[in-house]
N, C-alpha and C positions, 0 to 999 in steps of 0.2 A: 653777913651770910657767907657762908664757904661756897666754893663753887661747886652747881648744883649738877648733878648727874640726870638724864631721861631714855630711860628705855623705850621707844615705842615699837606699834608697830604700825602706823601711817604718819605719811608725812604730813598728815594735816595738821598735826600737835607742836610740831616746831614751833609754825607760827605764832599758835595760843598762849605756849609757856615762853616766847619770846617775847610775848605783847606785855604778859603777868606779872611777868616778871622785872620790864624794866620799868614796870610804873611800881614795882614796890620796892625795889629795889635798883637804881639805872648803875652801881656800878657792879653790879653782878656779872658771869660771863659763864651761861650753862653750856654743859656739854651734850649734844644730842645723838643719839646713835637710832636708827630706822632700819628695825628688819621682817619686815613683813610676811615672810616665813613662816615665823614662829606662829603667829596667829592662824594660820591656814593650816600649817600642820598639828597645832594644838586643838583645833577645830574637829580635822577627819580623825587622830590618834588619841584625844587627851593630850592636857596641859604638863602630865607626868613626862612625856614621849620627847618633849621640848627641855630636859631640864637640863642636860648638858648644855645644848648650844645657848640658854639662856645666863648658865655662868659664865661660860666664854665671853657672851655682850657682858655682863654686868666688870668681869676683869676687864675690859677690853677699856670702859667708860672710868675704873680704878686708874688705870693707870695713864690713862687724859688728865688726871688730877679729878675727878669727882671724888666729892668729898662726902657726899652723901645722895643718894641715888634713888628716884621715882619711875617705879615701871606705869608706866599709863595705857598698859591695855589688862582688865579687870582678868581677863579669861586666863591666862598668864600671872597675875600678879600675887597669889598667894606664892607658887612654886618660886618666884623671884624673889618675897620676901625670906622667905626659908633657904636662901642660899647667900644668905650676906655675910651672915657671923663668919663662916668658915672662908667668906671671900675677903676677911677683915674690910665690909665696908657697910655703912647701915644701909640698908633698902625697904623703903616700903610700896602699897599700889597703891596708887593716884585717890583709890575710892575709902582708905581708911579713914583719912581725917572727916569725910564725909558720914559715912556710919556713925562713926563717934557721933557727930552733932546731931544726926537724924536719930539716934535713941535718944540723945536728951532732950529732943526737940516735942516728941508724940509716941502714945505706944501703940497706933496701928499705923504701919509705915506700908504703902504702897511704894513699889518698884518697877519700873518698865527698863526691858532691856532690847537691845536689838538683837541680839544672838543667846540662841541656846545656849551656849557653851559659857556664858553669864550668869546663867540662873542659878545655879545651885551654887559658886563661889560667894554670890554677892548674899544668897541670904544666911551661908556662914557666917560671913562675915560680919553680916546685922547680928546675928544672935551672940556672935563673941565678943561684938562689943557692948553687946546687953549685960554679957554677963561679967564681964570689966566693970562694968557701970552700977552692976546692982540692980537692972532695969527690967522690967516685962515688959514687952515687944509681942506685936503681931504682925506677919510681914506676909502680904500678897504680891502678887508677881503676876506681871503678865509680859508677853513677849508681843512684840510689836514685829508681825510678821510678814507685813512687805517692806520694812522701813531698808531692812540690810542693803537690798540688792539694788534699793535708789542709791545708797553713800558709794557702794560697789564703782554706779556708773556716774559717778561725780553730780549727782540734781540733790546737793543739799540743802535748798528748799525743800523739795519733796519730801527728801528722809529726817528732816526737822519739823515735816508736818505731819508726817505721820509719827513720830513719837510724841507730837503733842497732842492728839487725838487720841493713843493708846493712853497717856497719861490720864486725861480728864476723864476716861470713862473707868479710873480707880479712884478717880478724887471725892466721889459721894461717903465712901469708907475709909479714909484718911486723916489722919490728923498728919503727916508730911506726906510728900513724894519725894521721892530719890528717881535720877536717872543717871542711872546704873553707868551708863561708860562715858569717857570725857569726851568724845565725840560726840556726844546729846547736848552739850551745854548751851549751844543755839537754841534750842524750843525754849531753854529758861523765858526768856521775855514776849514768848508765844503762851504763857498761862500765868502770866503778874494777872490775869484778871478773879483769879481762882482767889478765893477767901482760907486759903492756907498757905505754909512754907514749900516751895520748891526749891531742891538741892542738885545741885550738879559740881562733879570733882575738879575741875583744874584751879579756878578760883583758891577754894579751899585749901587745896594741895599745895601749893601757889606761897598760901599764907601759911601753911607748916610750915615748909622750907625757910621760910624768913625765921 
């Protein structure tokens, strides 16, 4: 594996693609950069409004030696992918390799997201990679709207139980779920009891990189 690039914007993702990674890899050595910025002001401006300072991070992780580079926050991550070519380094978001397998997985894909500013990237995102795929897709969404402002105040239980509560009440019209940003991937083992796939990105992303 080349050594891996991460843009985020919480530092709670270190630790995840730190863990990810050396059980798939132990002699890996990623590069991480945390600017939390981006996502606040992506948030009140548009992900457009962030697209400078998000080349700067993405150069900034080129020339640590990232060799290929993962933004891990969804709301951001198209505008990040779209600035790789010209920054000579590939990038994609955390939630692509995830799409990919959720169209091939079902074609009504439920999606729970904790922030608006998720919603409309992540169900492009599903539909582009429907149409990569050749696939019909139906994609419902729902926002899971007191989870944000528990991860805000650090009670990740809370904000892992509330997006596991928003998730099950899409799971009746599902053939998968997706949750939407890599800071969900704790509820993952809050709905193993559900009689279909639940997907969450780092994993995934995780095992691109390899």
């Amino acid at each position: 594996m080349t050594r891996p690039g991460f843009l985020h914007t919480s530092p709670v993702h270190v630790p995840t693609f730190d863990t990810l990674l050396a059980e798939l890899d132990p002699a890996t050595t990623p590069v991480h950069l945390v600017d939390e910025s981006l996502l606040a002001d992506a948030r009140s401006s548009g992900a457009a409004s962030v697209a400078d300072r998000v080349a700067a991070r993405i150069a900034e992780l080129r020339d640590q030696g990232a060799g290929t580079i993962c933004c891990t926050c969804s709301s951001i991550g198209d505008v990040a992918e779209s600035l790789g070519v010209d920054l000579g380094v590939p990038v994609f978001r955390v939630d692509r390799p995830m799409a990919a397998l959720a169209v091939g997985t079902g074609r009504r894909i439920g999606v729970v997201a904790a922030l608006a500013s998720t919603l409309a990237p992540t169900r492009a995102l599903l539909l582009e990679e429907a149409e990569r795929a050749g696939a019909e897709v139906e994609v419902e969404l729902v926002l899971a709207e007191d989870a944000w402002p528990l991860f805000e105040q650090g009670d990740q239980e809370g904000y892992l139980a509330a997006i596991a509560a928003a998730a099950r009440g899409l799971a009746a019209g599902a053939d998968v779920l997706v949750l939407a940003q890599a800071s969900m991937a704790g509820a993952e083992p809050l709905l193993a009891d559900l009689d279909l796939p639940v997907l969450s990105s780092p994993r995934i992303a995780a095992e691109h990189l390899r």
